[in-house]
N, C-alpha and C positions, 0 to 999 in steps of 0.2 A: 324760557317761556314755553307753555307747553301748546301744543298746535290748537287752532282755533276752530280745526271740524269738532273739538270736544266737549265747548262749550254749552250745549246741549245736554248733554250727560251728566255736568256737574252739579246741578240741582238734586236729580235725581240717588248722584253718587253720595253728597253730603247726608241727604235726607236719612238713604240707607246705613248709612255710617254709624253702629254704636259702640257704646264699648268694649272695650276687649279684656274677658277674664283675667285679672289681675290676682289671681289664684291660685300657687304655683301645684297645692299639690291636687286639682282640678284640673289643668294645664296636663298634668305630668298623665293621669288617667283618659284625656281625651285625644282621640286620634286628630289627626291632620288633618284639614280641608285642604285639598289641592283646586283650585279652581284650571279644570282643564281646557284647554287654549282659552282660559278667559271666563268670560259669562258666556257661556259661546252658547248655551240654550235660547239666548234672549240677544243678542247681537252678532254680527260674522266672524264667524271664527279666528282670532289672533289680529284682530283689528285696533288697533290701541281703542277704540272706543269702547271694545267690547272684555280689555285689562281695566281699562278706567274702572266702567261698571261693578265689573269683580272684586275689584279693591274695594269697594264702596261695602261690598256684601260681606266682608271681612274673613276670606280665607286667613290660612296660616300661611300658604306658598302658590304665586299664579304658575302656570306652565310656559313654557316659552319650546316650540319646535324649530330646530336650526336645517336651513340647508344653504348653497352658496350660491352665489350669483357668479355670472360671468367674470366679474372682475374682482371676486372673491372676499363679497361682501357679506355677513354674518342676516338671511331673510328669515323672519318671523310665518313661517307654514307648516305646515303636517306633512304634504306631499314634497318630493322633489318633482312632481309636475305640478303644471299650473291650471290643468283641465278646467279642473270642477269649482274651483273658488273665482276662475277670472274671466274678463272677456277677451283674454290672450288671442283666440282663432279667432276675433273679431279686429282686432288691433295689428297682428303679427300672422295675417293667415301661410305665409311661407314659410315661416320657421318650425314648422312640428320635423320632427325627426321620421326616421322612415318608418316607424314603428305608428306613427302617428298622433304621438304625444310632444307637448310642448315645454322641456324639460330646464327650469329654473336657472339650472349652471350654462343654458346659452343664451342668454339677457343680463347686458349689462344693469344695473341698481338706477341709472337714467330709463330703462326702459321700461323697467321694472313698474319703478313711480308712474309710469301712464296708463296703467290696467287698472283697470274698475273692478274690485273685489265685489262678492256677492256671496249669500248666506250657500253652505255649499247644495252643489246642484249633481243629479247623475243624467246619464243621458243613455235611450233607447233607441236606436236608429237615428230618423230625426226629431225625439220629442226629450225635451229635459223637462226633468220632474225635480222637486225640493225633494233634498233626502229625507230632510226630518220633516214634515207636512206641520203644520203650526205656529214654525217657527218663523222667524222675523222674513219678510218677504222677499222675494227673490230681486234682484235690481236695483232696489227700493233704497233712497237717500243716497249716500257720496261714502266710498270708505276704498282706503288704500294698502298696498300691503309697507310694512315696518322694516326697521333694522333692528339689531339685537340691541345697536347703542341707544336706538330710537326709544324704545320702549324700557331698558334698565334706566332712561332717565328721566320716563315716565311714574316707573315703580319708586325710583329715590328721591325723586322731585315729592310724591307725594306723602312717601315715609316723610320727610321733611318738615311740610306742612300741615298735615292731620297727627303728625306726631306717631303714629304707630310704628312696627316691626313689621312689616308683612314680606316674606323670601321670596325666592325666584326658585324655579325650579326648572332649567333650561336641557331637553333633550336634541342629542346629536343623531339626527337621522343620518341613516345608511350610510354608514363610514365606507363601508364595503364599496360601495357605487362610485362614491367622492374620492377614494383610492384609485379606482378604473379610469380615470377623469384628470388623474394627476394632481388632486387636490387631497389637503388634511387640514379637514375640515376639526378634528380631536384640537390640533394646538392653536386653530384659529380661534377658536369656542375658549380654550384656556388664556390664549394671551385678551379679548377683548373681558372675559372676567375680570384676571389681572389688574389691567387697566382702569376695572371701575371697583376697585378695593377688594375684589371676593378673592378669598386666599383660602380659606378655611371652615370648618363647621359655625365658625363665631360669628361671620355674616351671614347666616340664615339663606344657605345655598346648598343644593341637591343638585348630581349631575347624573343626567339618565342615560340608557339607552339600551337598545336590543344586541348590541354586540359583545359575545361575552370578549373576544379576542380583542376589541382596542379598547374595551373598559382596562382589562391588564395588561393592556401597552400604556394607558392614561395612568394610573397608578404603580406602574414599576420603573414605568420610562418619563414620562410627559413631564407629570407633576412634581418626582425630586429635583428633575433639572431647571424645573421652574420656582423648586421654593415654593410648591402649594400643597393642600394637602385638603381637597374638597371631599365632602360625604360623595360615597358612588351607590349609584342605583341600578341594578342588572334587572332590565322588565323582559318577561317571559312572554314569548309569543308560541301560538299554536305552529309548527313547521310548514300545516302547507299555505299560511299567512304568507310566508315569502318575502318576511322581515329584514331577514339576509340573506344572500346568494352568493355559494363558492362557485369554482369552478374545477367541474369532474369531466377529464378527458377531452378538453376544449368546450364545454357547453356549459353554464351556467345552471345548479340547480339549489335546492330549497336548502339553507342550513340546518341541520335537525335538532330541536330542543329536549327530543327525548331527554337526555344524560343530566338535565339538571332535576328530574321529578324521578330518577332514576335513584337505589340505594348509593346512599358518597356523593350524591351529589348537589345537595343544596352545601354541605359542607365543603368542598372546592369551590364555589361562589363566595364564602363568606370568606374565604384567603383572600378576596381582592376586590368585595362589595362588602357596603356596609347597609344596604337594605334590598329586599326584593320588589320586583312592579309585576306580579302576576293579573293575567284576567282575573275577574273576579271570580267566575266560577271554578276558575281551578282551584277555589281553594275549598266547596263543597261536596258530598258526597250525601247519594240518599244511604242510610239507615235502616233498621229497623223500625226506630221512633219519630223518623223523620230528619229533616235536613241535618250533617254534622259535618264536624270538620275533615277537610281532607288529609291525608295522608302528607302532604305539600303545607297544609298549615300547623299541624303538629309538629312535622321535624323543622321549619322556621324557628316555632317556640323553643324546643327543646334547643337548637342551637341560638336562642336569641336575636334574631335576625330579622330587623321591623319587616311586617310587610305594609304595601302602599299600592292597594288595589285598584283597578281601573275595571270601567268606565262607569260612571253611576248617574242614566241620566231618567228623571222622572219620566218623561215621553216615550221612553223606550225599554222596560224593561225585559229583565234576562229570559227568555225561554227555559221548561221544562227545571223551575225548582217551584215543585209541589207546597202551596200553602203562603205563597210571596202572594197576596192580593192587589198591594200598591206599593208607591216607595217610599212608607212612614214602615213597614213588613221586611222588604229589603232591605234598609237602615236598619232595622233591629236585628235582623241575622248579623248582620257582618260586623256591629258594633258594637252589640251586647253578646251576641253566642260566639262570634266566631272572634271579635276583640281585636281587629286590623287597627294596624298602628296608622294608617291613612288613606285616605278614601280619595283618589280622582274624580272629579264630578262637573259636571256639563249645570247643575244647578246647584252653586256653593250659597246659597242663600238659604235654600231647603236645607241641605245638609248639616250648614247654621243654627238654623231654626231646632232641626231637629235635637242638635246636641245641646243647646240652649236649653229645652224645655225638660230635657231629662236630666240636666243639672240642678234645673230650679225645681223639680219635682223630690229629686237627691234630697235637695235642702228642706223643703217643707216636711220629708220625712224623719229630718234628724232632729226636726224641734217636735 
């Protein structure tokens, strides 16, 4: 039965609900919708209420961000803290680490369940502001945080009954961190797959993350001793991001991504990824003529190598690319010039929408 804070939602979800291109060689020309952590432009980020929704708007694949809990439960977040989405220093004010953060892997999944999720929030001394200013309000209604089991039987409860395909697309946050922690969090993410049938590309599963070193412990180790054989997704982050952190000389510092935008190096990626998750602007360069592709999205092509851009969200777009006015501008860069195999997005309805009307525009041109 699926939880009854949803019930709200499902009016709404069906309403949005239409068909799905039944068109294989339209299909085969349209990039991905990835709906990232959800509808999360219009609900809290990674809330089942706010997967519900996004199914409704008909992605090709929702997101799902893993990290562990105490007792090394598979939680549905972005951060491995709990700062900015919860009222954790309100519920748990003893437990921040000395650093002062309130870190996911020291709460148990009972405790976990007692925090009041909220649309995410940052904070200035003592004033918290909404990140994104518009979006769904801060505090506002009842929403709790997920397990991985929780919501993969969210997403197949409703393949089920609305009959669609719609994938998962589940990223392992900082393996790196959950190693320091004594935790592997790689075979934990593998064996709860396992468990709900994803073995393969055939069940409409993507497995991400920023670590090149346990994506090729996942594929040369993980997955033959498991009998799986999941699409992997290597996403590119800028180094002083701080996506991962080794440790040089006793101190912890930034891993460098240079070496994959480097020559030889998107082709060493591809020995052990089968697509890229670059920002989205790396894959731009101004021109002569104006925007073109970068140097990162040509050698992808030349090696065949989808790529699956992030972040694309209407309320916020990208700084300094000359001539983006709105994001019906930014969809046609990336989707008509630039030809991304999929598109991460905070608004999969717009994104929807968008490649809808330019297929039916396709059509009325061909009669």
């Amino acid at each position: 039965m699926l939880p009854r804070s949803l019930s709200p939602i499902f009016a709404l979800l069906i309403a949005l609900t239409g068909a799905i291109s039944d068109t294989l060689a339209a299909q085969q020309a349209e990039p991905l919708v990835i709906a990232h952590r959800g509808a999360s432009a219009y609900l809290p980020e990674h809330t089942l209420e706010a997967k519900a929704l996004a199914y409704g708007m008909r992605p090709d694949y929702i997101e799902q961000d893993l990290v562990l809990s105490k007792d090394n439960r598979l939680i549905v977040m972005h951060d491995i803290t709990l700062d900015n989405v919860t009222d954790v220093a309100k519920q748990f004010p003893d437990r921040a680490r000395e650093n002062g953060h309130f870190y996911t892997i020291d709460f148990t999944l009972k405790e976990l369940k007692q925090l009041r999720v909220s649309e995410a929030f940052k904070r200035s001394g003592q004033t918290v502001e909404q990140k994104y200013p518009g979006r769904f309000p801060l505090w506002k209604s009842s929403f709790q945080l997920s397990t991985f089991e929780e919501e993969l039987e969210l997403i197949q409860g409703l393949n089920q009954s609305l009959g669609y395909d719609i994938g998962i697309y589940p990223e392992i946050k900082k393996p790196w961190f959950h190693h320091r922690e004594g935790r592997d969090i790689a075979r934990r993410t593998l064996e709860v797959l396992q468990r709900y049938g994803y073995r393969n590309a055939a069940q409409k599963v993507f497995l991400q993350s920023f670590d090149p070193e346990e994506l090729q412990r996942i594929d040369r180790e993980l997955m033959p001793d498991m009998g799986m054989d999941l699409p992997l997704v290597q996403l590119i982050a800028e180094t002083s991001w701080g996506e991962k952190q080794v440790e040089r000389e006793g101190f912890l510092v930034n891993y460098s991504y240079d070496w994959i935008r480097e020559p030889g190096g998107l082709a060493k990626v591809a020995g052990y990824a089968d697509a890229i998750g670059p920002w989205a602007v790396m894959l731009v360069r101004k021109g002569d003529s104006g925007l073109q592709a970068s140097a990162l999205r040509e050698e992808a092509r030349r090696l065949g190598l989808p790529v699956h851009a992030y972040t694309f969200r209407a309320d916020t777009l990208p700084e300094n690319l000359e001539g983006i006015e709105g994001f019906d501008d930014l969809l046609a860069l990336f989707i008509n010039q630039l030809a991304v195999e999929g598109l991460f997005t905070d608004h999969p309805d717009r994104v929807r929408a968008f490649i809808d009307r330019q297929r039916e525009a396709a059509a009325l041109a061909d009669h």
